[in-house]
C-alpha positions, 0 to 999 in steps of 0.5 A: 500500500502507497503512503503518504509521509509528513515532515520530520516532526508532525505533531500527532495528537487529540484535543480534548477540554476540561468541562468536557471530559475531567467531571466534578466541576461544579463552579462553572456556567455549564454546570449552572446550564446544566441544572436549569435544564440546558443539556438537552439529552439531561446528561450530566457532566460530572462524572464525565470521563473522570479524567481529573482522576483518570489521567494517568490512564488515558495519557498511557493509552494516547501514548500507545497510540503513538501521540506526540502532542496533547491539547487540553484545557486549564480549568478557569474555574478551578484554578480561581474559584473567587476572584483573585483568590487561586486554589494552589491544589488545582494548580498542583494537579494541572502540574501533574498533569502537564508533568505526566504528559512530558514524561510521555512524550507529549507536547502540551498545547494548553488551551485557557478558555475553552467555552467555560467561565467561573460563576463569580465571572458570569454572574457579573456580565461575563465576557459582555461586561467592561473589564472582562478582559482585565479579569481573565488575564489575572487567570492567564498570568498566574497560570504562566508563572505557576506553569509555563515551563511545562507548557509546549504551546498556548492557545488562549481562545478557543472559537471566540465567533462560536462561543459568541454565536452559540451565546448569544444568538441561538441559545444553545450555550449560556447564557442562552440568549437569542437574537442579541446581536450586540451582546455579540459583538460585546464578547467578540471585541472583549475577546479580542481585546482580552487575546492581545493582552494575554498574548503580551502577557504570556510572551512576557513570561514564558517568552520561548512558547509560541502562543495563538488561538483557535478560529473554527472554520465553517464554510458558507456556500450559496444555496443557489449559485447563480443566485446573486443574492445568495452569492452576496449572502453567503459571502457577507454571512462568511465574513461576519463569522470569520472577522472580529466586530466593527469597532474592534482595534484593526478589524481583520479576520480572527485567524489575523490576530497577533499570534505565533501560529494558527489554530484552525478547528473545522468540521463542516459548512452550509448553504446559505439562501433568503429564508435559512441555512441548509445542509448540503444534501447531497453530501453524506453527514455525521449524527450531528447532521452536519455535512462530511466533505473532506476536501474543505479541509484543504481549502480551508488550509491553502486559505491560511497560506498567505498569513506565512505562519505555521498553521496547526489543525486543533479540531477535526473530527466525526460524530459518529457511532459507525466507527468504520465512517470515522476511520474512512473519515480519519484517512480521507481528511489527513490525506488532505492535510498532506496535500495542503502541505504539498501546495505550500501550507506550512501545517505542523500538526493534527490533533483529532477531535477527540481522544474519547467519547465525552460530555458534548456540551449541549448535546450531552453523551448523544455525539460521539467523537471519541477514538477511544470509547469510555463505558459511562457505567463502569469507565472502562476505556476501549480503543476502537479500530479508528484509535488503532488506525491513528496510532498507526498514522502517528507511529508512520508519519504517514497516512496510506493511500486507498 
């Protein structure tokens, strides 16, 4: 069988965040979601995984697997329970945690806000309120300081344009507002505010650790091609997601913001006509009912290669229980990151969405992401073929050719 080699290097690896999949974590806004029904399966993200107990176990497995590199997230809310008080036992287990995946062999990409927020943070306004930024940097430097050494790469934001859409326009994330345009753009200049200072900070205090930020990639087509319209909608609906607000310092696209480097999640697309968003029937789709077209991928790569900066896939994944679609899905997409790599693009790394089957926000237990599948009764851990498949990839620095 032909196969296809990646630099000297490649950073193979999952994603993974700390609300998600670590459970017991009780003094954040998803939990207080949670308790006034916002989940809509009615799961519960404690336990979850249990991975704040089982960490040990699982960076073992991602270790047989051949993973190089991890990304996780720093739990705000742990870390800083009340404002400006920190817990130094969290802190003590985030450093066993980033000890343990050193010693495996692991770069740590540590994400320092992925979607969740401490209550004290939101019951006063959260990321709509004046001084949002100031009050999460306090986090972000504590963290450097406590941390940075074990730290291989930062990522400060994760998805600012989902979190603010999925917020405060349909609902679908705390505080579940909808229609709020202007809450909206609060959060996103707040965010963008907020990622240049920590990008100061963190270069300040861990001045040899590359630091970015993750933009979730969500392609908008016209419904109607020949439709002008349609052709104008999806091109202003396109820019609207991918640039931070009007008013912001230097209006540019997210993936634009001062960084070592480009974080790109991506997953999907949609049509875009008059009246709605569609999916694009004629293409196979995950449970979520998202459309599956590997090929975007690459588009959505050769996009960043102007930037001239190293370009990292920090999400890419399938939900699916037909883990055969996952392992065709895994080929088909790392066959078009190498190829994005061949026209020029300078990706350093892949980093499946996720290592396990977990908490999916809003949609509880239902999506199952997971190369490694986690029995909720028992938490046994079972690499499905699709891992195997990974590991395989990771240990080759090649994907094999069908």
């Amino acid at each position: 069988m032909r196969t296809r080699h990646f630099p000297e290097g490649f950073l193979w690896g999952c994603a993974t965040a700390a609300h998600q999949v670590e459970g017991g974590n009780h003094n954040c806004d998803w939990w207080e979601w949670e308790q006034r029904g916002g989940i809509r399966t009615g799961d519960s993200a404690d336990p979850a995984c249990d991975h704040y107990n089982r960490f040990r176990e699982d960076f073992r497995l991602l270790q047989q697997l051949h993973n190089n590199a991890h990304r996780l997230s720093i739990e705000w809310s742990r870390v800083e329970p009340a404002e400006g008080e920190f817990d130094q036992a969290q802190v003590e287990h985030y450093r066993d945690v980033l000890t343990e995946l050193r010693q495996r062999g692991m770069v740590a990409m540590v994400t320092l806000h992925h979607f969740t927020s401490p209550l004290w943070f939101t019951h006063r306004g959260g990321w709509t309120a004046a001084g949002s930024p100031e009050a999460w940097l306090s986090f972000v430097r504590h963290v450097a300081q406590e941390l940075g050494e074990l730290v291989g790469m930062w990522c400060t934001l994760n998805e600012p344009s989902i979190y603010a859409y999925q917020g405060w326009i349909t609902g679908d994330f705390p505080p579940g507002r909808r229609g709020d345009v202007a809450g909206m753009y609060r959060v996103l200049a707040n965010m963008h505010d907020a990622h240049e200072k920590a990008y100061r900070e963190l270069k300040r205090i861990t001045p040899q650790v590359p630091v970015g930020l993750t933009h979730n990639k969500w392609l908008l087509f016209p419904a109607k091609p020949w439709n002008p319209v349609d052709r104008v909608l999806a091109a202003v609906s396109q820019s609207g997601l991918d640039r931070w607000p009007a008013g912001s310092p230097r209006m540019r696209r997210v993936v634009e913001a001062t960084s070592d480097y480009v974080g790109l999640n991506h997953y999907s697309g949609s049509l875009v006509s008059v009246t709605r968003h569609s999916q694009p029937g004629w293409l196979p789709q995950s449970d979520f009912g998202w459309a599956i077209q590997p090929e975007w991928m690459r588009h959505c790569l050769e996009e960043l290669a102007e930037l001239g900066k190293p370009v990292y896939v920090t999400e890419s994944g399938i939900a699916t229980r037909d883990d055969r679609r996952r392992s065709q899905f895994l080929k088909d997409v790392v066959g078009q990151v190498w190829q994005a790599i061949e026209h020029g693009v300078d990706v350093r790394g892949y980093l499946h969405w996720t290592s396990m089957d977990n908490f999916e926000w809003a949609q509880g237990y239902s999506m199952q992401f997971g190369l490694i599948g986690v029995d909720l009764e028992t938490q046994e851990r079972t690499v499905k073929p699709s891992g195997e498949l990974f590991g395989q990839i990771a240990e080759a620095n090649a994907v094999p050719v069908d």
